[in-house]
LOMILO-738955 format. One record per atom (N, C-alpha, C): x, y, z. Coordinates in steps of 0.05 Angstrom, whole numbers, padded with zeros to 5 digits, always signed. Example, Ala and Ser with C-alpha at 12.3 -4.5 7.8 and 13.67 -1.06 7.14 Angstrom:
+00264-00114+00156;+00246-00090+00156;+00264-00066+00156;+00257-00045+00142;+00273-00021+00143;+00258+00001+00157;
end
This chain:
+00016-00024+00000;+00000+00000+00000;+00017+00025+00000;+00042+00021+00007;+00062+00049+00014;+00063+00055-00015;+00069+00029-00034;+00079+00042-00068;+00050+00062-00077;+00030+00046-00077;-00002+00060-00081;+00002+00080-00072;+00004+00098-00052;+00001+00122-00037;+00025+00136-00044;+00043+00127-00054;+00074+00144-00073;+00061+00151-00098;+00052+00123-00110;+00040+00133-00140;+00025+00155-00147;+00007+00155-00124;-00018+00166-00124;-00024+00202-00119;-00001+00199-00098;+00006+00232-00087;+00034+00235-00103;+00036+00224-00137;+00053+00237-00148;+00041+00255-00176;+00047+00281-00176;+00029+00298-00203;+00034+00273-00223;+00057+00272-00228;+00061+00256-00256;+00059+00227-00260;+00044+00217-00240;+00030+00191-00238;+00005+00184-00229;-00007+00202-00210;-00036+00197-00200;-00048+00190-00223;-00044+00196-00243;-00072+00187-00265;-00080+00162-00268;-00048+00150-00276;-00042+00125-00278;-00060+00098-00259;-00083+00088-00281;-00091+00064-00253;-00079+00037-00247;-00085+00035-00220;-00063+00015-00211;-00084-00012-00205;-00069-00032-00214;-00083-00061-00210;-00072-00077-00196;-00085-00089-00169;-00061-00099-00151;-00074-00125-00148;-00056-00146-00146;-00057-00174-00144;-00039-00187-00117;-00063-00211-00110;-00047-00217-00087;-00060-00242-00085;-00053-00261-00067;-00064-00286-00059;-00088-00281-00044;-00089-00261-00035;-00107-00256-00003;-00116-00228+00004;-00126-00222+00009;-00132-00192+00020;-00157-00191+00038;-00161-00179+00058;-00174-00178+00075;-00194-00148+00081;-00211-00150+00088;-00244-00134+00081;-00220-00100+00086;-00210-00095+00103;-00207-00064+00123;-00177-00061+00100;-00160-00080+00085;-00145-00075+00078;-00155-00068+00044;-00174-00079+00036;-00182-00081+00013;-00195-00049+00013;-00216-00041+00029;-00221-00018+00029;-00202+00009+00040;-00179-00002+00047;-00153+00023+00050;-00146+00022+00022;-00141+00003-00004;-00131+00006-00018;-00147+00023-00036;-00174+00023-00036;-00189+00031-00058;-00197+00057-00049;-00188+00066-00022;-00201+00093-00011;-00167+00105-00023;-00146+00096-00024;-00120+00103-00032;-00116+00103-00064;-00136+00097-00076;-00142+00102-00109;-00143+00076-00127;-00140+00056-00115;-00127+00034-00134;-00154+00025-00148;-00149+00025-00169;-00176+00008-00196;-00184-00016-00189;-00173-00035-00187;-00184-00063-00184;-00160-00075-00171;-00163-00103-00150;-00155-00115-00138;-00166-00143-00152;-00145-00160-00156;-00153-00188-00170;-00132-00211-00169;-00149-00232-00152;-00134-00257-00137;-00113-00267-00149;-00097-00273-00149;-00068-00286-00157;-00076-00303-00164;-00070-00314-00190;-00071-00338-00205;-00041-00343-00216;-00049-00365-00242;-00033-00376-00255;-00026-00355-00278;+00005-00353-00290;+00007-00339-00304;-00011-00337-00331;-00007-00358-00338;-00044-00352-00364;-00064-00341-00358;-00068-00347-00328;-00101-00332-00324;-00086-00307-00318;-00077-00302-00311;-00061-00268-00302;-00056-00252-00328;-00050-00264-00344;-00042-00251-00375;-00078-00254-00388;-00087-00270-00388;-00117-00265-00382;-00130-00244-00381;-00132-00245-00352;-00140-00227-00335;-00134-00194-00335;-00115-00196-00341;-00095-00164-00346;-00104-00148-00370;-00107-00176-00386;-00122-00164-00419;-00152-00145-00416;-00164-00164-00397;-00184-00153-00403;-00193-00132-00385;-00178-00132-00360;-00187-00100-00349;-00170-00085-00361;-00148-00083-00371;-00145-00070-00393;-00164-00060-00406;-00175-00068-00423;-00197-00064-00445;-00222-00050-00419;-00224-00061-00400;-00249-00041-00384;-00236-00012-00383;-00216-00022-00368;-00199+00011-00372;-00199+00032-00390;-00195+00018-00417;-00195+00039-00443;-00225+00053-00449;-00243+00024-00437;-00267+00040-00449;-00281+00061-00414;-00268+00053-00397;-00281+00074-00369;-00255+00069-00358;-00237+00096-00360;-00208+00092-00338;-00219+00110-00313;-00239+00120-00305;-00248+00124-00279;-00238+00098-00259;-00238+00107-00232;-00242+00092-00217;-00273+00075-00207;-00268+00044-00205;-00299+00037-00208;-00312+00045-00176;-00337+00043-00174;-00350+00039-00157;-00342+00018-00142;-00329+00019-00108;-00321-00001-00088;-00335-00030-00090;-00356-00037-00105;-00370-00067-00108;-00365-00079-00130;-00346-00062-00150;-00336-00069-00172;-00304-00074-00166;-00291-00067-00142;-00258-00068-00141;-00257-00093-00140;-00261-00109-00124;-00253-00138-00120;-00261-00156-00149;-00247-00159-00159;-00250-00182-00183;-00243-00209-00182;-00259-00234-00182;-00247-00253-00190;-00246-00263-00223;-00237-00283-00226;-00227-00291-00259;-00258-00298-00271;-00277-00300-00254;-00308-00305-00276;-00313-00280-00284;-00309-00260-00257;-00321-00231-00276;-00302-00218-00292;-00273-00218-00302;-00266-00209-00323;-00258-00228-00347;
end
């Protein structure tokens, strides 16, 4: 979360959205990250599903690079 909160409070990178992956994340930590700006949060997989996965919030990104609505951050691999 320290890199997120560098990115984020930098002029020449806040814009930039950030996609963070992990094995695990937990309810109070998940909502520090998303109140700290981050786009989507999405469970650690296998590298195929990750290259996957990356493609296609990608493509959400291009077509809405807003930040989503907090019931939309948590992604698993059915919804993208």
């Amino acid at each position: 979360s320290e890199c997120l909160i560098e990115i984020k409070n930098n002029e020449k990178l806040k814009q930039i959205p950030v996609i963070l992956c992990s094995t695990s994340i937990g309810d109070d930590f998940a909502n520090a990250l998303y109140q700290n700006g981050a786009h989507y949060y999405l469970h650690k997989c296998d590298f195929a599903d990750l290259t996957k996965s990356i493609q296609k919030i990608l493509t959400m990104l291009a077509k809405n690079p807003a930040q989503p609505s907090r019931d939309k951050f948590m992604l698993s691999l059915q919804e993208v």
